[in-house]
N, C-alpha and C positions, 0 to 999 in steps of 0.2 A: 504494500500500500504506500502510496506516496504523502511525503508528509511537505506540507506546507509555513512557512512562518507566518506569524498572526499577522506581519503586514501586507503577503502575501492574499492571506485569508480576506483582510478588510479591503481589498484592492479588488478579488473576482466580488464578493458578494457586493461591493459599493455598486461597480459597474454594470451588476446584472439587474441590481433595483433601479439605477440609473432607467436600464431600459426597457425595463417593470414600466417606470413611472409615464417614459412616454412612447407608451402602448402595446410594447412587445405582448405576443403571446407567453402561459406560463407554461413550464415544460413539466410542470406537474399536474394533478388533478386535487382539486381543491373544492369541496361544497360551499353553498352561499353562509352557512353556519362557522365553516372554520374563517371564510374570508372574516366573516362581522366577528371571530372573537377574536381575532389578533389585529380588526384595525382598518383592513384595508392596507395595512403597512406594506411597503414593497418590500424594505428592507426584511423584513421575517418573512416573507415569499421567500427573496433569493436565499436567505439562510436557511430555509428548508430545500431548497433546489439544491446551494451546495451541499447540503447532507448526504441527501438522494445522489447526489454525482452526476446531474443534470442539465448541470451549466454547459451551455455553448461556448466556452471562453477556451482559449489554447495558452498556456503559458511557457515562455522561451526564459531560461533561465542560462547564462555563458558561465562555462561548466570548464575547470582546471584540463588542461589537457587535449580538450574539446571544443568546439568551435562554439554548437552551441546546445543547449538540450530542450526540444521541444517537446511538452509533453500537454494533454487536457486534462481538464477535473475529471477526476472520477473520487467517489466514495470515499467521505474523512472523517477518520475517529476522531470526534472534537475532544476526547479523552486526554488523548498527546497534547494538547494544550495546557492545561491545566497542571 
């Protein structure tokens, strides 16, 4: 599993509610109930998407040795965080 740094973290999720806010579809499925208990918030949209590992986002990280390392979200133990 690939582990991310939390500015890394606050950089996909910032930019995915970014494009929550204006309009993107959500790559999750969400009822009209979960929307109304968290808000309407994008940002805890996309912090459920990055959980799920559903972010469209590719991140390029220049990488010792290597030119550069591209990789996508997929699924993070927000555990390692903490």
């Amino acid at each position: 599993m690939k582990e991310y740094t939390k500015y890394e973290q606050a950089r996909i999720i910032g930019a995915r509610a970014l494009q929550i806010s204006m309009g993107a579809p959500f790559m999750i499925k969400l009822t009209e109930e979960e929307l109304h208990n968290i808000g309407f918030n994008t940002v805890e949209i996309a912090k459920r998407e990055f959980e799920q590992g559903v972010i469209p986002i590719a991140i390029k990280k220049p990488m010792p040795g290597t030119n550069r390392k591209d990789s996508s979200v997929k699924a993070f133990d927000q555990t390692k965080l903490e």
